[in-house]
C-alpha positions, 0 to 999 in steps of 0.5 A: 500500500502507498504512504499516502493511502495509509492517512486514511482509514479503511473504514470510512463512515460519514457518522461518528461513534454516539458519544461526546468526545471532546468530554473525556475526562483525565481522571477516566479509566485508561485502555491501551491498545496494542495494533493499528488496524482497522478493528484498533481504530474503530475500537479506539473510537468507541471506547473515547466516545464511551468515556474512556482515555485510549493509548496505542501502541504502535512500532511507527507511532508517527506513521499512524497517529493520524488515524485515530481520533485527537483524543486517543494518544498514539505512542510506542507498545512499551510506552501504552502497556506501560501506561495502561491497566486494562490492554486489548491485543488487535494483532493477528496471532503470528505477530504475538511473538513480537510482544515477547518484549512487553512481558514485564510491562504486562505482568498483573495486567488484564490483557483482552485478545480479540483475535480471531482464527483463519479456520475452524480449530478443533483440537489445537490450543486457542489463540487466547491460550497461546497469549497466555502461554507467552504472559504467563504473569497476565489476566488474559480474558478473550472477548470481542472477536465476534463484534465487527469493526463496522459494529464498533463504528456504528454502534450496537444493534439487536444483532450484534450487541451480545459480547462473548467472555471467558477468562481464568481470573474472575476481576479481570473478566467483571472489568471487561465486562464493565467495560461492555456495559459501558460501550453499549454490550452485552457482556455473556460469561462463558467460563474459563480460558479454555472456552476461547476456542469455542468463541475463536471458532463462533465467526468461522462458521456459516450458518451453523443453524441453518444447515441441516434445514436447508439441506432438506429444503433443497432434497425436497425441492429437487425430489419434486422437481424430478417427480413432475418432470416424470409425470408433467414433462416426460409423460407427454412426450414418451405416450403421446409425442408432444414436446412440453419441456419448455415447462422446465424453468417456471411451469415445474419449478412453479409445481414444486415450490408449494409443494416444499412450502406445505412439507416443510411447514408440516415439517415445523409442527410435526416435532411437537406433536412427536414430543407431546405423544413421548411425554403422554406414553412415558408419563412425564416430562422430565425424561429427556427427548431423543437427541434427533428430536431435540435438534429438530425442535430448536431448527423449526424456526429455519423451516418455517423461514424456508416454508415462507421463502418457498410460499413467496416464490410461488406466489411470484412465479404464478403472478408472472405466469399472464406474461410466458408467451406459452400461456398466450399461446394457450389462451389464443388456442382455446379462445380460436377453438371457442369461437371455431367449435364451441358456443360464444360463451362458456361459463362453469360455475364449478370451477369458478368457484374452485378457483376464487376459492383455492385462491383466497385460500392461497393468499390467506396461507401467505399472509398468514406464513408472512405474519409468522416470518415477521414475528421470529425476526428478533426485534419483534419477537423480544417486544413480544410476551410469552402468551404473544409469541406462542399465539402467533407461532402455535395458533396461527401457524397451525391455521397457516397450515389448514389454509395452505392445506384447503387451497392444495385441496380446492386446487387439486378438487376431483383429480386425484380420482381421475385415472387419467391423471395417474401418469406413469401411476404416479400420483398428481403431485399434490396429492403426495404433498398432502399427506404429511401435512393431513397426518398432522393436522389430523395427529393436532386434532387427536390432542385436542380430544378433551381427556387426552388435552387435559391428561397433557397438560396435567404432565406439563405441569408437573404431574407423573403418572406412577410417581404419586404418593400413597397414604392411608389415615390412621382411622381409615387404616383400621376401617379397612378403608383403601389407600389414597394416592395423591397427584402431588 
């Protein structure tokens, strides 16, 4: 890079940290912090904003002073440890034998590593432990590698507040943690230094939550893909010689997504059903569910995303049908062999009722899944209580489900009882959408038989079935009278 690149920063924002810099006072706590980087800078801006008198440290002080902020003082990495109580590394873990110099100055201090790795450590030491290998005499605490130097720059948001802690000494990690506080976060304790490999590792992974849903989205979209290319593509032009395989980018694509959409919601419901039929034949809520049963639990709120994603295109790629010149192509054809054969009007009261009904149906079952898909965004979920929240995602997600159900049902009406539409005897494809969907539904409304409803939610509240207490009274016990069992 060029000398004169280096007097501006990489990150260039036209807002300033929230905070009075010009109000830092002499007697306010002093961090130094040792690196010039862009992840120095912005945390350089932050802490003054917050309050905080900040120190670099440099090896070329001259060379980067002006790119921290007037209040900040720039000088050598002895001088800034020296000076310091509290000292955040932001150097990269190969440059940390160049600190080997500092040892003393940093001898009883609390010293933050902030770094993070190229990938994923699985059984090596951390980088904060290799710190603490190389300061033996210091309070080394990890934390804030997994807040952004554009978090630092802009200030704190619902996604990006929660700071992640861990540290052997107990006072080092509570002034850290202060320090958080004070800057905006959320300080999140979780334990000793040896859990710095599991924080380094956080910002490495992609979507760790979102694997497993995704992969079945895509199995299931690609499973109903080649089933309606075999049955709407493939048929016509085997039996009867007709080329339709201009169907493939939007007709069969536009076949498939409703029917992921309906699976994968049913997909969301299916595991609470599951639990709710283990905790009636185990009688009890305190024995642990499957370990598969659990994950699927905690990834509903991914399929449900993914059901409304899919939802959303469909609906998009039906609007945009009236535009394919193939649907003109059609309407022409059949308006020519109207006027040609037919009567000057045709009218079927049937099927325009099947129609404006499966319809209505389809855009309430996408505004229903577009209420549920605002409610899980975290901003509006937090501002949510808990009765709010189960309402939205229970209730209304299981009448998501009836709809979506009722507009594959009116739009399918009678032709899953016509043999001609069993092509390759395969069944059309909604039929095979809904059967998951049916089946839970119809296991909702088995919980919801009165006994079987007040016999689980006697079981979530503490009740267990053979662990009741026996008792007799003293005047009972000589009538011969029966024990009592309580349900305490």
């Amino acid at each position: 890079m060029p000398q004169g690149d280096m007097k501006q920063p990489l990150l260039r924002s036209s807002r300033r940290p929230q905070g009075p810099l010009s109000d830092v006072g002499t007697d306010a706590p002093l961090v130094g912090i040792l690196g010039t980087g862009d992840f120095s800078r912005s945390l350089a801006q932050r802490l003054v904003a917050s309050g905080y008198r900040v120190v670099i440290g440099s090896r070329t002080p001259k060379r980067f002073s002006g790119l921290f902020p007037e209040e900040a003082e720039v000088t050598t990495q002895q001088e800034a440890a020296s000076q310091a109580d509290l000292v955040f590394v932001g150097l990269f873990v190969e440059h940390y034998s160049t600190l080997s110099e500092l040892k003393e100055a940093l001898a009883g201090k609390t010293v933050v590593d902030v770094s993070n790795g190229t990938s994923i450590n699985h059984d090596g030491p951390s980088n904060a432990e290799q710190l603490a290998t190389l300061f033996p005499d210091s309070l080394v605490v990890k934390g804030f590698n997994v807040i952004s130097a554009w978090t630092l720059q802009t200030g704190p948001r619902d996604g990006s507040r929660q700071v992640l802690l861990c540290g052997d000494n107990v006072a080092a990690k509570t002034s850290v943690a202060q320090l958080c506080r004070d800057m905006g976060f959320l300080p999140v304790d979780l334990g000793r230094l040896s859990s710095a490999r599991d924080i380094e590792n956080v910002p490495l992974r992609l979507f760790p939550v979102w694997t497993t849903p995704v992969v079945l989205a895509l199995s299931l979209f690609f499973f109903f893909y080649f089933f309606n290319f075999l049955h709407d593509v493939l048929h016509p032009y085997v039996v009867e010689g007709k080329n339709v395989f201009y169907k493939l980018p939007i007709d069969t694509v536009n076949v498939t997504l409703p029917a992921v959409a309906m699976v994968m919601l049913a997909l969301v419901y299916l595991p609470g059903l599951l639990a709710a039929f283990l905790q009636l034949w185990h009688g009890t809520k305190y024995r642990r569910f499957p370990g598969w049963l659990d994950r699927w639990l905690q990834g509903r709120k991914q399929m449900g995303l993914l059901a409304f994603f899919c939802a959303a295109l469909h609906a998009v790629y039906s609007l945009c049908r009236p535009m394919l010149r193939s649907s003109r192509y059609a309407i022409l054809n059949a308006a020519y062999k109207q006027v040609k054969n037919g009567p000057p009007e045709v009218w079927d009261a049937e099927q325009v009722w099947r129609v404006e009904l499966y319809v209505s149906a389809g855009v309430l079952a996408l505004g229903l899944l577009s209420l549920l898909a605002v409610a899980s965004l975290p901003s509006v979920g937090n501002s949510l209580n808990w009765r709010e929240f189960t309402f939205i995602q229970s209730r209304l997600g299981y009448t998501a489900l009836v709809m979506s159900t009722l507009h594959t049902l009116l739009f399918g009406w009678d032709r899953a009882f016509t043999p001609s539409r069993y092509h390759f005897y395969l069944p059309p494809t909604f039929v095979l959408a809904l059967v998951l969907p049916c089946a839970v539904l119809l296991g909702r409304l088995a919980l919801a038989v009165p006994c079987v409803a007040f016999r689980l939610a006697r079981i979530r509240r503490g009740w267990e079935r053979d662990r009741g207490i026996r008792f007799q009274l003293p005047e009972e016990a000589a009538n011969g009278v029966e024990q009592h069992i309580s349900d305490v």
